[in-house]
Backbone as a printed PyTorch tensor [residue, N CA C, xyz], in Angstrom:
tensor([[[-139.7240,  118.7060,  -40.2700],
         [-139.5820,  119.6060,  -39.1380],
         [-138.1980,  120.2430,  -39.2230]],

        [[-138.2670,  121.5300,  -39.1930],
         [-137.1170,  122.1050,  -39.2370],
         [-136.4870,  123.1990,  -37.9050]],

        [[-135.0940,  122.6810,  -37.1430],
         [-135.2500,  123.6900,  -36.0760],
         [-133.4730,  124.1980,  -36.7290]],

        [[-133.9560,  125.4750,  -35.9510],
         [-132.7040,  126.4290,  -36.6630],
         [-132.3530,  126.4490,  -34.4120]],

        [[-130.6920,  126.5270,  -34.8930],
         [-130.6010,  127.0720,  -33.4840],
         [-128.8770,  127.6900,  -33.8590]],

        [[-128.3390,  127.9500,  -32.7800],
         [-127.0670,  128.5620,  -32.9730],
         [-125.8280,  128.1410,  -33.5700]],

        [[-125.2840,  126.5870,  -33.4030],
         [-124.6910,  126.1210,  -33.5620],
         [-124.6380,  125.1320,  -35.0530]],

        [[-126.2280,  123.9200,  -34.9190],
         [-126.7870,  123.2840,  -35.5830],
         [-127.2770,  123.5090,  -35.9100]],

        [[-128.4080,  123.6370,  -37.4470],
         [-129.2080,  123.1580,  -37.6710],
         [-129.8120,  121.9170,  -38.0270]],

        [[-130.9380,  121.1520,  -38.0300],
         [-131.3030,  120.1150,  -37.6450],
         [-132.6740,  120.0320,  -38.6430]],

        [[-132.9310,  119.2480,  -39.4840],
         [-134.1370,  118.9510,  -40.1410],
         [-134.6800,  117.4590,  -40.5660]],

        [[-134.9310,  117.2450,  -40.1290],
         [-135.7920,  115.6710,  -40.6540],
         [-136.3950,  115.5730,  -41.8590]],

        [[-135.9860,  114.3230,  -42.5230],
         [-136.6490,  114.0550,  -44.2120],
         [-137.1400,  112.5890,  -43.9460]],

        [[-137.8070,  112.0390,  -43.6520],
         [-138.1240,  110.9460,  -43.5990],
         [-137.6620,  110.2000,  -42.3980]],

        [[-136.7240,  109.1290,  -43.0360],
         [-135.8610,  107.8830,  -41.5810],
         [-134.4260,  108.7450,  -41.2430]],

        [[-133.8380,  110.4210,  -42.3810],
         [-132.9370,  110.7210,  -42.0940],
         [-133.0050,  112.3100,  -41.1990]],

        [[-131.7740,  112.3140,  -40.6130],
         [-131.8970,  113.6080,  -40.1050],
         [-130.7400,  114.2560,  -40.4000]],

        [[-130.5860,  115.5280,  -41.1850],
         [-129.7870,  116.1960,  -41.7170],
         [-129.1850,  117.5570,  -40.7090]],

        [[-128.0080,  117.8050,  -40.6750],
         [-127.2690,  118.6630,  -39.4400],
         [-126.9320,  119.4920,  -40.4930]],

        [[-126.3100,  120.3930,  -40.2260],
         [-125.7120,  121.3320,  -40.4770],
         [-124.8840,  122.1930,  -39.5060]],

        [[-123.6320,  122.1170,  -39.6420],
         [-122.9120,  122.8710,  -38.4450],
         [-122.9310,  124.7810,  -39.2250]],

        [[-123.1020,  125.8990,  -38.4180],
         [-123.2400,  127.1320,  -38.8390],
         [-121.9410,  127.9410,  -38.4970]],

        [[-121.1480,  126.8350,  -38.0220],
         [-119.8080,  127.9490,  -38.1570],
         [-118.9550,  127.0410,  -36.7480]],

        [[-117.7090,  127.4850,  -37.3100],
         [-117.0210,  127.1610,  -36.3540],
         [-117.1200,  127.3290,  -34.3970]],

        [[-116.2860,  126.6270,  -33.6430],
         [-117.0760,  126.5850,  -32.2060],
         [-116.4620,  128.1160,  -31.8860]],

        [[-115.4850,  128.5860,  -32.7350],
         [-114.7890,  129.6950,  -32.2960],
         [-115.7290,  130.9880,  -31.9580]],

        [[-116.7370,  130.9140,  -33.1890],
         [-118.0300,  131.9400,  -32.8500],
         [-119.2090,  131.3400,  -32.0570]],

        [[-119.0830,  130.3770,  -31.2460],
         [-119.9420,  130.1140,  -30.3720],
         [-119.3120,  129.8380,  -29.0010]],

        [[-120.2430,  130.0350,  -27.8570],
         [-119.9720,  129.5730,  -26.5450],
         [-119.6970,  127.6970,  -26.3720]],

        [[-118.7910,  127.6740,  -25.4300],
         [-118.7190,  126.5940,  -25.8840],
         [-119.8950,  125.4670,  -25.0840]],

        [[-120.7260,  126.2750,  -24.0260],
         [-122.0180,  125.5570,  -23.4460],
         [-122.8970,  125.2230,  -24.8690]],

        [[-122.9040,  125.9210,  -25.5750],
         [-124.2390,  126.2790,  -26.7470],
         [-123.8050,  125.1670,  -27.7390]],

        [[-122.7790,  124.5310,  -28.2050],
         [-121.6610,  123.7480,  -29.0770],
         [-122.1490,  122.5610,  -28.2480]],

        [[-121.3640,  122.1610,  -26.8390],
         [-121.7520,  121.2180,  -25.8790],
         [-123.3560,  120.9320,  -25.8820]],

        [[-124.5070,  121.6260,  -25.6930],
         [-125.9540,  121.3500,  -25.7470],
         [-126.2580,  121.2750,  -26.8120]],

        [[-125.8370,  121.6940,  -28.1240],
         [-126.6820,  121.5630,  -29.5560],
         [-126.3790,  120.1720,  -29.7460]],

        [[-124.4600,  119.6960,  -29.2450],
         [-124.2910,  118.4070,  -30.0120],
         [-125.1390,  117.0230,  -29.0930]],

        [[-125.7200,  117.6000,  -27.5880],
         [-126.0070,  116.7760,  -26.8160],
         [-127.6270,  116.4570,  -27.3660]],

        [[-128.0900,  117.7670,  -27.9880],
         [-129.5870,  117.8020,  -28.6880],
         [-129.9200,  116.9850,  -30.0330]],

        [[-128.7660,  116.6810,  -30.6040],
         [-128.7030,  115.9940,  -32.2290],
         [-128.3350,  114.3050,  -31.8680]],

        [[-127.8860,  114.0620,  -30.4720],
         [-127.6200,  112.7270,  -30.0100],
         [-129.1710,  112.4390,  -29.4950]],

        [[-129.8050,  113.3540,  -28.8120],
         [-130.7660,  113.3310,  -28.2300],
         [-132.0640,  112.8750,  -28.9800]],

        [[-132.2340,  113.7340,  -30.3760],
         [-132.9470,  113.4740,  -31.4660],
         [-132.6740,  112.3480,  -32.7430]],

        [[-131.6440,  111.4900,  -32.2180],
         [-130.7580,  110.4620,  -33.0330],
         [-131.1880,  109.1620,  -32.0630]],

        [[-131.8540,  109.2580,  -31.1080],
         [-132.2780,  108.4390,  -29.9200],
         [-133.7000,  107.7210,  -30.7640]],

        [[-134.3780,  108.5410,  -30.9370],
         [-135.8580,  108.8000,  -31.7750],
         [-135.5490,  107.2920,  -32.9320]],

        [[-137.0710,  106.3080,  -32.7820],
         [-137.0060,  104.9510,  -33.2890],
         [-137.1180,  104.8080,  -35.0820]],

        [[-137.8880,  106.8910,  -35.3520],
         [-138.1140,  106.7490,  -36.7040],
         [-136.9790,  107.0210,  -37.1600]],

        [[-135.7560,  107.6130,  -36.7030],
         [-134.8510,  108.0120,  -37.9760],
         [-133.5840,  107.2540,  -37.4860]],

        [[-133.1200,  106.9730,  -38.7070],
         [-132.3320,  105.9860,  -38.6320],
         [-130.5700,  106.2870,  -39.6960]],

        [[-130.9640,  107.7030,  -40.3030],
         [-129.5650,  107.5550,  -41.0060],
         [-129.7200,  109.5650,  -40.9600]],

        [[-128.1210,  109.7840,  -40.6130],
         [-128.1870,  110.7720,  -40.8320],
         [-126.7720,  111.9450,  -41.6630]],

        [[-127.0290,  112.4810,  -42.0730],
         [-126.6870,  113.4740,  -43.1910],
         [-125.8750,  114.4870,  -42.8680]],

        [[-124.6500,  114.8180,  -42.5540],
         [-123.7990,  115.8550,  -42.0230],
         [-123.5060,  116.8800,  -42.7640]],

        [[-123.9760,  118.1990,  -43.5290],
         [-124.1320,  118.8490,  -44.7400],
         [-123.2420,  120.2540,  -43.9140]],

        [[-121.7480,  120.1150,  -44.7640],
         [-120.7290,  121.1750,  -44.1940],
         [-121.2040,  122.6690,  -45.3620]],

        [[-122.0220,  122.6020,  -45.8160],
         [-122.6420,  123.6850,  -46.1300],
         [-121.4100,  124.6520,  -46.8760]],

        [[-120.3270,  123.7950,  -47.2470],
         [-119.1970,  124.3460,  -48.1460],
         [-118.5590,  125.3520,  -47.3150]],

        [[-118.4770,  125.3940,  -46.1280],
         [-117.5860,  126.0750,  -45.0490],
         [-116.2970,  125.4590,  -45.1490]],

        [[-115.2540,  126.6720,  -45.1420],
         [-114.1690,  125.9120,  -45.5130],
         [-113.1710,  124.8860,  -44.7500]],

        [[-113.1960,  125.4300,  -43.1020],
         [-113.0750,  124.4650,  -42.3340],
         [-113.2210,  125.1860,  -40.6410]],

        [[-113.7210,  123.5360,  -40.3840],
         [-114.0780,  123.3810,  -38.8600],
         [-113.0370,  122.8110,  -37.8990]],

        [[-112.9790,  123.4700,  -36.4990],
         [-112.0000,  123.4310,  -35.5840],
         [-112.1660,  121.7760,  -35.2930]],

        [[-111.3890,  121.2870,  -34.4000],
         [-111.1620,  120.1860,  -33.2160],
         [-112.8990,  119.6750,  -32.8300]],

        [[-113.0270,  121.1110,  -32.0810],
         [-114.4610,  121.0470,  -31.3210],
         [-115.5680,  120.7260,  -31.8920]],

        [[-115.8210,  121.0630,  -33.4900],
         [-117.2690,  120.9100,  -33.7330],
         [-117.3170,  119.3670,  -34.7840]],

        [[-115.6700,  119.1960,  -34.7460],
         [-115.4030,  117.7220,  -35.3600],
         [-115.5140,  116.8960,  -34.4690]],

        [[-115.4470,  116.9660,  -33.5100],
         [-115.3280,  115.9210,  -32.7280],
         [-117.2770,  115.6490,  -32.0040]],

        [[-117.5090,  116.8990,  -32.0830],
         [-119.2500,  116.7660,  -32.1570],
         [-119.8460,  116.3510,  -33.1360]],

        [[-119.2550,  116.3320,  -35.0940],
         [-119.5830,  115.4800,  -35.5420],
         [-119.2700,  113.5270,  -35.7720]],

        [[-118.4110,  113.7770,  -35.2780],
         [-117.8730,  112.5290,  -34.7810],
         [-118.7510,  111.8190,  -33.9850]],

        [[-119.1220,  112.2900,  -33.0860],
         [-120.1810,  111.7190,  -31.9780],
         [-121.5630,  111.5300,  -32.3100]],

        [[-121.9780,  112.3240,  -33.4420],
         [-122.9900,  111.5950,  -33.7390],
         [-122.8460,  110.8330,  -35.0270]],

        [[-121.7030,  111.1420,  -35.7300],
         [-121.5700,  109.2640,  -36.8080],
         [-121.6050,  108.4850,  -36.1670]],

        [[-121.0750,  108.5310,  -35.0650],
         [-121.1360,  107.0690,  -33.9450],
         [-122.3280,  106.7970,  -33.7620]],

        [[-122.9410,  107.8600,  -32.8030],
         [-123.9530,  107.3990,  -32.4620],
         [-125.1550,  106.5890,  -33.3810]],

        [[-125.4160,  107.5350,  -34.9510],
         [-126.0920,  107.1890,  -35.9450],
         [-125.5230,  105.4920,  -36.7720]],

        [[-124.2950,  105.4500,  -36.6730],
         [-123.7520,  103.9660,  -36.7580],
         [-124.1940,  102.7290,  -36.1900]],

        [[-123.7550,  103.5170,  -34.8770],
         [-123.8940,  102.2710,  -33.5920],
         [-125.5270,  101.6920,  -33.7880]],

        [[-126.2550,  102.2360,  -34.3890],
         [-127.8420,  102.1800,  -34.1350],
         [-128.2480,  101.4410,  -35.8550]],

        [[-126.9570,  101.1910,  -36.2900],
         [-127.5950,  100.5620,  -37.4190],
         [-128.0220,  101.4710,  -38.8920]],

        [[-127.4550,  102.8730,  -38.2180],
         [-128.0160,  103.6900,  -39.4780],
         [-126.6360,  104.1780,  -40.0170]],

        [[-126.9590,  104.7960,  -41.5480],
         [-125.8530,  105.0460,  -42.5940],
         [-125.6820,  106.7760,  -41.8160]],

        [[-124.3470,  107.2680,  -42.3240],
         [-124.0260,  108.4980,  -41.7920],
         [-122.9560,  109.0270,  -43.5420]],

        [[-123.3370,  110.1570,  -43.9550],
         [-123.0820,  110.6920,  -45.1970],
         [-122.6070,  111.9060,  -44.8540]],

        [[-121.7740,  112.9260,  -45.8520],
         [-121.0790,  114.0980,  -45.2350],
         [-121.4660,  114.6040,  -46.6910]],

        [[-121.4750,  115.5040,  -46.7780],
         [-121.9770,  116.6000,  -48.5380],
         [-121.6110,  117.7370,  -48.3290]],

        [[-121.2770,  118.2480,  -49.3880],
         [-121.0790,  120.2610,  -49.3100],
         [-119.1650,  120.3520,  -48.6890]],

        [[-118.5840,  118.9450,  -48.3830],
         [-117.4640,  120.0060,  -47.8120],
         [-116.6780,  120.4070,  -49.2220]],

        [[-115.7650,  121.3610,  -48.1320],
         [-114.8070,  122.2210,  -49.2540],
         [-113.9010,  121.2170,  -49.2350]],

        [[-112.7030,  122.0070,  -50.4740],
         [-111.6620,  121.1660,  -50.5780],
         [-110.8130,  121.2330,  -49.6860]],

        [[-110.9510,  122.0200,  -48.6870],
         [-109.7120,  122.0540,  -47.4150],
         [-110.4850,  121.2900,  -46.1060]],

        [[-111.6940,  121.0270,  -46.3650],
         [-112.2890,  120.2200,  -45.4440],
         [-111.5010,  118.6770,  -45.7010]]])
């Protein structure tokens, strides 16, 4: 299942669920940043998936704001017993 939205994208492969942040919070509202990261905690709740995949899509770097939204869901994906992986960053990431 694949959902595209403004901030995140979000796709499921099995027990993992793979994010993708689409750009810094600077080009987004920061309600839309706040609800995407509350939607990827939301879908990290869910009993089938259990490890998930943070893919910086080789963007060269992300503010405070959308780190600290990935932050929140390594936790969350941790706290629950599942592995949390990062791929694609740049070298200034």
């Amino acid at each position: 299942m694949r959902r595209f939205h403004k901030v995140f994208q979000m796709e499921e492969k099995g027990d993992t669920l793979f994010v993708c942040p689409l750009g810094d919070a600077l080009g987004f509202r920061y309600l839309d940043v706040h609800n995407e990261t509350n939607a990827v905690l939301r879908e990290l709740d869910h009993p089938n998936l259990a490890n998930l995949v943070i893919d910086f899509g080789g963007r060269e770097l992300f503010g405070s704001i959308i780190i600290g939204s990935i932050i929140k869901m390594a936790r969350k994906a941790g706290q629950d017993g599942g592995k949390v992986a990062f791929c694609n960053a740049s070298p200034e990431m």
